[in-house]
NUVEX-972052 format. One record per atom (N, C-alpha, C, O, CB): z, y, x; residue in one letter. Coordinates in steps of 0.02 Angstrom, whole numbers, plus 50000, padded with zeros to 5 digits. Atoms other than C-alpha are relative to their C-alpha. Glycine has a CB too. Layout:
ZYXA
...
END
This chain:
499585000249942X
504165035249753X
499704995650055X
499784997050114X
500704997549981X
500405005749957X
503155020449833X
499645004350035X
499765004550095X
499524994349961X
500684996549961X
501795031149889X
500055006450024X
499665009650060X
499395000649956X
499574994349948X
502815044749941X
500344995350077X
500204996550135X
500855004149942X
499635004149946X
503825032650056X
499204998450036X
499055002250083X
500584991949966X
500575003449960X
502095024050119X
499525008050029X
499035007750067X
499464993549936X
500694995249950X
501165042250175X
500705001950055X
500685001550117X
499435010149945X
499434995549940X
502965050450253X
499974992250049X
499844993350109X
501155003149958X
500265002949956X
502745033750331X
499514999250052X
499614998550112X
499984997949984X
500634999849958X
501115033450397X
500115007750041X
499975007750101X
499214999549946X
499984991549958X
501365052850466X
500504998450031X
500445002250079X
500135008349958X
499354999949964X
503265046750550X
499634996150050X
499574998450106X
500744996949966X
500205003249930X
502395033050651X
499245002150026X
499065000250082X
500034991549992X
500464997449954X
500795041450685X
500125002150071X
500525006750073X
499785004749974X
499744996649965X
500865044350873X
500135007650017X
499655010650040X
499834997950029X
499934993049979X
501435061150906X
499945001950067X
500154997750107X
500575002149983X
500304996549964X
500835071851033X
500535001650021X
501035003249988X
499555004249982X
499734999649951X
501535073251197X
500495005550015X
500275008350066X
499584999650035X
499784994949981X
502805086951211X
499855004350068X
499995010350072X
500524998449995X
500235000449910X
502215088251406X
499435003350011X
499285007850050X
499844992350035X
500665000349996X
500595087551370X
499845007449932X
499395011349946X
499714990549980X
500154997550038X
500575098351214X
500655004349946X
500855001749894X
499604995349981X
499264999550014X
502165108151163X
499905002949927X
500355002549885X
500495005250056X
500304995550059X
501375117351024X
499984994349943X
500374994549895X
499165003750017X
499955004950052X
500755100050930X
500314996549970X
500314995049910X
499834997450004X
499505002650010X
502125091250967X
500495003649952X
500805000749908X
500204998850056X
499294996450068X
503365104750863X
499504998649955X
499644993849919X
500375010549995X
500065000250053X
502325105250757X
500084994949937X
500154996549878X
499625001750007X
499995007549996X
502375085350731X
500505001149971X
500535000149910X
499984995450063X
499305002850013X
504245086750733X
500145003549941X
500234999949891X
500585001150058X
500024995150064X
504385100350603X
499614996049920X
500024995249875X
499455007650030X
500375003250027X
503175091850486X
500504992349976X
500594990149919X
499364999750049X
499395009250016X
504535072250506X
500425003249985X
500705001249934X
500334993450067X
499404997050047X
505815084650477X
500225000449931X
500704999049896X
500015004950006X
499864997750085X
505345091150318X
499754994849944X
499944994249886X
499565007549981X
499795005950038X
504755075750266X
500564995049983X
500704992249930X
499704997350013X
499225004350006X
506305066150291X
500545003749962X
501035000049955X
500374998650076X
499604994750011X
507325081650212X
499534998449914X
499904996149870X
499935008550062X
500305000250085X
506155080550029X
500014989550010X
500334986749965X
498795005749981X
499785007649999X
506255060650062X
500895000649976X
501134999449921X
499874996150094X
499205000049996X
508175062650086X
500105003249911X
500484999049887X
500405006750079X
500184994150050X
507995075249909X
499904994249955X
500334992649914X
499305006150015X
500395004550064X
507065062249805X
500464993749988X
500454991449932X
499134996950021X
499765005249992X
508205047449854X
500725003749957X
501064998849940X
499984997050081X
499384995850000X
509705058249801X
499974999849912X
500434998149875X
499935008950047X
500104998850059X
508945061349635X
499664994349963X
499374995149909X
499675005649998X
500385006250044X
508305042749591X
500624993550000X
500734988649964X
499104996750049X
499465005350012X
509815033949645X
500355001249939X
500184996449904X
500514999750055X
499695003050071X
510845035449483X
499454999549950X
499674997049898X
500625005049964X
500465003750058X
509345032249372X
499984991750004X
499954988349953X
499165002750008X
500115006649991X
509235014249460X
499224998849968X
499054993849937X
500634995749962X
500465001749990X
507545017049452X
499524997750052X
499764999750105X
499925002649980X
500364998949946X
506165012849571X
500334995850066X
500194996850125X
499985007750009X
499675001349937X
507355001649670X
499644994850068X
499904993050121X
500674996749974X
500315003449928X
506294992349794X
499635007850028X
499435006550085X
499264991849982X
500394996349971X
505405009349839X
500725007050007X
500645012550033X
499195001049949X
499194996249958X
507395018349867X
500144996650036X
500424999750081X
500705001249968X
499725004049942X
507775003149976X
499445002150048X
499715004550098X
500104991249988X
500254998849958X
506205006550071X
499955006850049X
499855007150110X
499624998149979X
499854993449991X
506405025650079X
500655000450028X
500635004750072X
499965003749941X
499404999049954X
508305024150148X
499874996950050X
499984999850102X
500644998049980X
500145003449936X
507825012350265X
499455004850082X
499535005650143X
499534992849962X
500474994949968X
506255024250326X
500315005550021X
500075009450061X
499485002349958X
499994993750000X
507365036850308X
500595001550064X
500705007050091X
500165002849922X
499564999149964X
508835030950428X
499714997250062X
499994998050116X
500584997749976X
500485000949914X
507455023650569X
500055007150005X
500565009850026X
498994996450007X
500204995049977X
506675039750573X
500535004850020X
500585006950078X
499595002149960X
499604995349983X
507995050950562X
500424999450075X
500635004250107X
500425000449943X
499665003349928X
508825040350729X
499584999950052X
499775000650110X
500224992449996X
500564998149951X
507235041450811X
499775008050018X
499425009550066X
499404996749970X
500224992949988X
507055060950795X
500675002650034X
500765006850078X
499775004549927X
499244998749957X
508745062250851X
500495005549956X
500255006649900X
499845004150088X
499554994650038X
510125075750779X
499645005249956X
499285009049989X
500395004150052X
500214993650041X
509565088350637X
500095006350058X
500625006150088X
500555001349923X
500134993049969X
509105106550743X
500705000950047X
500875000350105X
499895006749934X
499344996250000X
510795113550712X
500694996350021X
501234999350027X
500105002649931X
499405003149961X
511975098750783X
499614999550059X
499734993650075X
500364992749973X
499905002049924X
511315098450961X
500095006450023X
500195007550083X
499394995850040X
END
Protein backbone atom coordinates (compact mmCIF):
# COMPACT_ATOMS: atom_id res chain seq x y z
CA UNK A 1 0.00 0.00 0.00
CA UNK A 2 3.07 2.30 0.79
CA UNK A 3 4.32 2.25 -2.63
CA UNK A 4 1.14 2.46 -4.21
CA UNK A 5 0.35 5.70 -2.18
CA UNK A 6 4.09 7.09 -2.94
CA UNK A 7 3.86 6.59 -7.13
CA UNK A 8 -0.20 7.85 -7.29
CA UNK A 9 1.68 10.46 -5.45
CA UNK A 10 4.44 11.32 -7.45
CA UNK A 11 2.00 11.24 -10.81
CA UNK A 12 -0.84 13.68 -8.65
CA UNK A 13 1.84 16.33 -8.05
CA UNK A 14 3.75 15.98 -11.17
CA UNK A 15 3.04 19.26 -12.98
CA UNK A 16 0.36 18.78 -15.34
CA UNK A 17 0.16 20.20 -18.58
CA UNK A 18 -1.46 23.29 -19.35
CA UNK A 19 -5.03 22.86 -20.41
CA UNK A 20 -4.46 26.23 -22.65
CA UNK A 21 -1.49 25.23 -23.80
CA UNK A 22 -2.26 21.56 -24.38
CA UNK A 23 -5.90 20.26 -24.03
CA UNK A 24 -5.19 16.84 -25.21
CA UNK A 25 -2.28 16.23 -22.36
CA UNK A 26 -3.86 17.87 -19.93
CA UNK A 27 -7.16 15.26 -20.11
CA UNK A 28 -5.22 13.01 -20.39
CA UNK A 29 -3.33 14.01 -16.98
CA UNK A 30 -6.74 14.38 -15.42
CA UNK A 31 -8.09 11.02 -16.48
CA UNK A 32 -4.96 9.18 -15.41
CA UNK A 33 -5.45 11.30 -11.16
CA UNK A 34 -8.84 10.16 -11.67
CA UNK A 35 -8.40 6.65 -11.97
CA UNK A 36 -5.79 6.65 -9.71
CA UNK A 37 -7.60 8.17 -6.88
CA UNK A 38 -10.75 5.83 -7.77
CA UNK A 39 -8.31 2.25 -7.35
CA UNK A 40 -6.60 4.35 -4.34
CA UNK A 41 -10.18 5.08 -3.00
CA UNK A 42 -10.79 0.86 -3.85
CA UNK A 43 -7.75 -0.34 -1.90
CA UNK A 44 -8.38 1.91 1.18
CA UNK A 45 -11.94 0.49 1.29
CA UNK A 46 -10.64 -2.98 1.31
CA UNK A 47 -7.65 -2.59 3.99
CA UNK A 48 -9.53 -0.59 6.42
CA UNK A 49 -11.20 -3.45 8.39
CA UNK A 50 -8.09 -5.63 8.29
CA UNK A 51 -6.30 -2.71 10.39
CA UNK A 52 -3.61 -3.46 8.38
CA UNK A 53 -1.00 -1.27 6.83
CA UNK A 54 -2.15 1.66 9.02
CA UNK A 55 0.40 4.37 8.55
CA UNK A 56 0.22 3.75 4.66
CA UNK A 57 -4.15 4.10 4.93
CA UNK A 58 -3.53 7.30 6.89
CA UNK A 59 -1.27 8.45 4.14
CA UNK A 60 -3.49 7.24 1.24
CA UNK A 61 -6.75 9.08 2.78
CA UNK A 62 -4.97 11.97 3.31
CA UNK A 63 -3.49 11.87 -0.54
CA UNK A 64 -6.63 10.88 -1.35
CA UNK A 65 -8.80 13.87 0.10
CA UNK A 66 -5.93 16.68 -1.10
CA UNK A 67 -6.13 15.40 -4.44
CA UNK A 68 -9.50 14.69 -4.88
CA UNK A 69 -10.19 18.74 -3.63
CA UNK A 70 -7.66 19.80 -5.96
CA UNK A 71 -9.23 18.04 -9.10
CA UNK A 72 -12.39 19.37 -8.11
CA UNK A 73 -15.97 17.40 -8.40
CA UNK A 74 -15.98 13.73 -9.88
CA UNK A 75 -17.12 14.25 -14.00
CA UNK A 76 -20.71 13.57 -13.26
CA UNK A 77 -21.43 16.22 -10.32
CA UNK A 78 -20.55 19.38 -12.23
Amino acid sequence: MAIVVAKYSDYLRRCSPSADEDPKAFTAWHAGGRAALAHLEHLLKLLKPTGGAAEAVAAGEDLLAQASSDMGPPDDEE
